[in-house]
C-alpha positions as CSV (number, residue, x, y, z in Angstrom):
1,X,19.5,-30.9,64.8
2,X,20.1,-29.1,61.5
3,X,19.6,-30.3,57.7
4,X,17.4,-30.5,55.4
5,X,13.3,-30.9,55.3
6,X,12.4,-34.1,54.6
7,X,11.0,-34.2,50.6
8,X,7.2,-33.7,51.1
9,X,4.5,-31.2,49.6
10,X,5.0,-28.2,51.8
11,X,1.7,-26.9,50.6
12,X,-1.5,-26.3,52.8
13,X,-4.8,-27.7,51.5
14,X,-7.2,-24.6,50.9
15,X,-9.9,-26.8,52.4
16,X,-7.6,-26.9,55.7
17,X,-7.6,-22.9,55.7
18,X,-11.0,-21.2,57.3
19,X,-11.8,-18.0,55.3
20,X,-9.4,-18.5,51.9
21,X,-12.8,-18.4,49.8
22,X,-14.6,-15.6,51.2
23,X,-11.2,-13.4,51.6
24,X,-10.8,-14.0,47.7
25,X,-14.2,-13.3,47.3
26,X,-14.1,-10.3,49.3
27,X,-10.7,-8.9,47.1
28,X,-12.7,-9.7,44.2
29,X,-15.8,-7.6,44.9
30,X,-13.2,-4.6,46.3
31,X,-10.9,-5.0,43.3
32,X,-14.4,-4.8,40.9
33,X,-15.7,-1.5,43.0
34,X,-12.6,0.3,42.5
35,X,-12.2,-0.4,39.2
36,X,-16.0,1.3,38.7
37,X,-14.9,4.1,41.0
38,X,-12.3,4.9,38.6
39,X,-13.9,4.8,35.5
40,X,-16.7,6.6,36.8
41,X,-14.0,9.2,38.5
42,X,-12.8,9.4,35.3
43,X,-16.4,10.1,33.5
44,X,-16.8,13.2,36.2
45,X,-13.6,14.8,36.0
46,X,-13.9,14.9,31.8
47,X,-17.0,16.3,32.4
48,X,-16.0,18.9,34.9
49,X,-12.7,19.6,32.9
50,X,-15.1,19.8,29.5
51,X,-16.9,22.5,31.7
């Protein structure tokens, strides 16, 4: 039987999906170590290039 979805809020509830807040947790603390790995990349290669 085809047609359309019946009008509703397709969303899921984050409270309905297990491990939403430690994933994003877990992006967030990756996503902050490589942005100090690349300044302090950064720092050593001027400093090796200065050399």
């Amino acid at each position: 039987m085809a047609g359309p979805l019946p009008a509703q809020d397709a969303a899921i509830p984050l409270e309905r999906v297990p491990y939403f807040r430690s994933d994003l947790r877990r992006i967030a603390i990756t996503a902050g170590l490589m942005f100090v790995l690349l300044i302090a990349g950064s720092i050593v290669l001027r400093g090796l290039l200065q050399a």
